[in-house]
C-alpha positions as YAML, in Angstrom:
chain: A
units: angstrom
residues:
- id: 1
  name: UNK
  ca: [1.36, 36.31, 30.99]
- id: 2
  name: UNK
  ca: [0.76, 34.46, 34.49]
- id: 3
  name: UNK
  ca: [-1.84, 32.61, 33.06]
- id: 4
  name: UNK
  ca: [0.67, 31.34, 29.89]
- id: 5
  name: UNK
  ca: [2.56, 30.00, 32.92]
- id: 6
  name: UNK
  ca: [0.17, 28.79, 34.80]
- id: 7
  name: UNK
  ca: [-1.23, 26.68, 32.18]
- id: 8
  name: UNK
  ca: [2.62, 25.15, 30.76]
- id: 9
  name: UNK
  ca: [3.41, 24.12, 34.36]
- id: 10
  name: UNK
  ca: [0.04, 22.66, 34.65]
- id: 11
  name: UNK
  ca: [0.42, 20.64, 31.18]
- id: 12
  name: UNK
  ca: [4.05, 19.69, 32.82]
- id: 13
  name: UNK
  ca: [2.62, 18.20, 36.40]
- id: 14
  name: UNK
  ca: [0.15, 16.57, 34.39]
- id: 15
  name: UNK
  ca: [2.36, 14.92, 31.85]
- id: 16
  name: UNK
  ca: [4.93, 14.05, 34.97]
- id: 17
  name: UNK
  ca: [2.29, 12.00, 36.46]
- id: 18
  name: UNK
  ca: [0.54, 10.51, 33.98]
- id: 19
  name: UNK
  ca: [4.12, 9.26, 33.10]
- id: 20
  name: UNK
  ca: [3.01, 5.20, 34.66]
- id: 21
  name: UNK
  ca: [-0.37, 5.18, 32.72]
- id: 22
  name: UNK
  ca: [1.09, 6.50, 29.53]
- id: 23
  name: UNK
  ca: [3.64, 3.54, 29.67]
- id: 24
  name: UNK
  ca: [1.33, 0.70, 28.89]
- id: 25
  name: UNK
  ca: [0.85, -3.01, 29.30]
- id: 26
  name: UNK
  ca: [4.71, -3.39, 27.85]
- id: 27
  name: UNK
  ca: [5.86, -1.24, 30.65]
- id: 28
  name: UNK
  ca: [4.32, -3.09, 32.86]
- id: 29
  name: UNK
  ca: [5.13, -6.81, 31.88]
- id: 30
  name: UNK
  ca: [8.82, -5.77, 31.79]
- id: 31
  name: UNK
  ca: [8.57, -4.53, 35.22]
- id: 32
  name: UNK
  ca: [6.73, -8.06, 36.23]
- id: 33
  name: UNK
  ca: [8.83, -9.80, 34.83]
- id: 34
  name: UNK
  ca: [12.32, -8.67, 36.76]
- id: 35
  name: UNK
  ca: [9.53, -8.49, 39.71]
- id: 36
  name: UNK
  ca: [10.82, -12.21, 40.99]
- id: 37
  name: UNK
  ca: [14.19, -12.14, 40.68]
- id: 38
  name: UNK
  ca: [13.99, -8.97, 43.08]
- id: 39
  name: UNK
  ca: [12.48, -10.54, 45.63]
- id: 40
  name: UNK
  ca: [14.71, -13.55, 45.57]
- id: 41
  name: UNK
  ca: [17.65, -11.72, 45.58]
- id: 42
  name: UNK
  ca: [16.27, -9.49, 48.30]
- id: 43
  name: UNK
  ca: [15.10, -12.74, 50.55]
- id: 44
  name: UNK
  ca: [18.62, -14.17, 49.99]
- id: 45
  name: UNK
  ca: [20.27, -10.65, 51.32]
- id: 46
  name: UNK
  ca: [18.08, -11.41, 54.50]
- id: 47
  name: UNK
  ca: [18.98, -14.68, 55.30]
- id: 48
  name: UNK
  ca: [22.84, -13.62, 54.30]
- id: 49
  name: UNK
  ca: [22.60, -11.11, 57.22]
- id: 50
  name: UNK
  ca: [20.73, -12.82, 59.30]
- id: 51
  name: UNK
  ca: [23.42, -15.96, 59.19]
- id: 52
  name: UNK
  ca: [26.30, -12.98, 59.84]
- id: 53
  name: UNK
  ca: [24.44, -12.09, 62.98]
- id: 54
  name: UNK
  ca: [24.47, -15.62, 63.68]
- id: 55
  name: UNK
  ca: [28.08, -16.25, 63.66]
- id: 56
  name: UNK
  ca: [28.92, -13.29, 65.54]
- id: 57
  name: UNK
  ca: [26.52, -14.64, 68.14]
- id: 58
  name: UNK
  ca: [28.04, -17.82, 68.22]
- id: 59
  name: UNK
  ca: [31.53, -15.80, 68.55]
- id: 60
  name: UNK
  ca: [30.32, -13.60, 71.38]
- id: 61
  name: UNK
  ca: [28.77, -16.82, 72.91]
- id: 62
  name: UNK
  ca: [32.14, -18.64, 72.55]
- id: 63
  name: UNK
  ca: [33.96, -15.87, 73.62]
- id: 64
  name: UNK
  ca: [31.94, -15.13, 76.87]
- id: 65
  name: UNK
  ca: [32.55, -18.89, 77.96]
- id: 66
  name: UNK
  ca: [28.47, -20.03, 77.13]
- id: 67
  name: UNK
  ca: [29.62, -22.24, 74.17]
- id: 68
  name: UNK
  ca: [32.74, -24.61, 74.73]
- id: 69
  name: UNK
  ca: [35.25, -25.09, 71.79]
- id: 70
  name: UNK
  ca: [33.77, -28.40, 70.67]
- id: 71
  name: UNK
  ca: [30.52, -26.82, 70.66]
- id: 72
  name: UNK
  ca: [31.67, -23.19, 69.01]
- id: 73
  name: UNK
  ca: [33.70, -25.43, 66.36]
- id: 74
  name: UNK
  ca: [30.30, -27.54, 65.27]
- id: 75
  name: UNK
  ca: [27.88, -24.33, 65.49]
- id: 76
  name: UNK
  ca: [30.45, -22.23, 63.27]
- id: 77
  name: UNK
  ca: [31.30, -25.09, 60.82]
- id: 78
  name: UNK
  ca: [27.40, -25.80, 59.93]
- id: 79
  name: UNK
  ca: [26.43, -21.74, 60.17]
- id: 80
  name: UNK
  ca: [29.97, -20.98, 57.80]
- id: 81
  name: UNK
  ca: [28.30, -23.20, 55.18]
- id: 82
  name: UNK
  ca: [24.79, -22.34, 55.38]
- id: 83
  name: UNK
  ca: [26.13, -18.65, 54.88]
- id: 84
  name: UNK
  ca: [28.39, -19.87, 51.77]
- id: 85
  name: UNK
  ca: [25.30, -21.36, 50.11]
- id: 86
  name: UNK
  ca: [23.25, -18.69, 50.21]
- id: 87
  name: UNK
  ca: [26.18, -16.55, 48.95]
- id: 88
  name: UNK
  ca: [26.64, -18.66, 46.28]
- id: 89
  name: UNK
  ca: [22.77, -18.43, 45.07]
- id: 90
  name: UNK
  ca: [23.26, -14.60, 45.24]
- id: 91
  name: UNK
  ca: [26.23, -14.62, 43.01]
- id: 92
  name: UNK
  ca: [24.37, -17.41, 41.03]
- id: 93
  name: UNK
  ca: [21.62, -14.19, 40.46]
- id: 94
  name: UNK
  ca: [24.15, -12.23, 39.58]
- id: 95
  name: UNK
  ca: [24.58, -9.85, 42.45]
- id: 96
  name: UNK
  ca: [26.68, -7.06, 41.88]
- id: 97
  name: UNK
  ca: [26.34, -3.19, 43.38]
- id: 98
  name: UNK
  ca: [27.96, -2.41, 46.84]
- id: 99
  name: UNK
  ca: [28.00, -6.44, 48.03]
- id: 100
  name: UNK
  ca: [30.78, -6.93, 45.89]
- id: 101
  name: UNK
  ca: [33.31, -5.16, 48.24]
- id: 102
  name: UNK
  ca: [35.47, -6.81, 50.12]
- id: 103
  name: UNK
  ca: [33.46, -7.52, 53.69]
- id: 104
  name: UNK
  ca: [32.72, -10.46, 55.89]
- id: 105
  name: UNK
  ca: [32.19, -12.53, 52.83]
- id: 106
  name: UNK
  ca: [35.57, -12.81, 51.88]
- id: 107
  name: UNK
  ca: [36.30, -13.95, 55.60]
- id: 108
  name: UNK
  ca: [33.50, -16.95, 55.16]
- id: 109
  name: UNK
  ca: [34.69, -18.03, 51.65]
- id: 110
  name: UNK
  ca: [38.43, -18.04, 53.12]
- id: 111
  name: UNK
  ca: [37.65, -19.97, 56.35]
- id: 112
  name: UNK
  ca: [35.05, -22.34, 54.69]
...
């Protein structure tokens, strides 16, 4: 009897992992082909957090006296629409999942 279990959870851990190489060159080219479009959408979730940090920089800069208002009002202006295009070629992918929530996006698309 151990050996009749032995030998089905064998047969199951090798079925489980020969799971990718049982799936083929179909598999595989769907896979490749979504392979892009993940990577652009990931790049543009970079640079859309990376232009947040920006603008709370330029806040924190403002509000600590290194940036005067002139200055604050061109460096927010020009970062506030650099941020909006890139969110705009992320909903232009299609991005949906937890982004979609209301966040600091709403604030650029309502002060832009």
């Amino acid at each position: 009897m151990p050996y009749v279990i032995t030998a089905v959870l064998l047969a199951g851990v090798v079925w489980l992992v020969s799971g990718p190489l049982r799936q083929g060159r179909a598999g595989r080219a769907a896979k490749d082909q979504f392979l892009p479009e993940l990577l652009r959408r990931s790049d543009l979730e970079a640079a859309r957090d990376a232009k947040y940090r920006e603008i709370r920089d330029a806040e924190l800069d403002h509000e600590t006296g290194k940036l005067s208002d002139a200055d604050y009002a061109a460096i927010d202006a020009t970062l506030r629409s650099e941020a909006i295009s890139v969110l705009r070629e992320l909903d232009a992918l299609g991005a949906d999942g937890p982004d979609d929530s209301p966040g600091p996006r709403d604030e650029l698309l309502s002060d832009g």
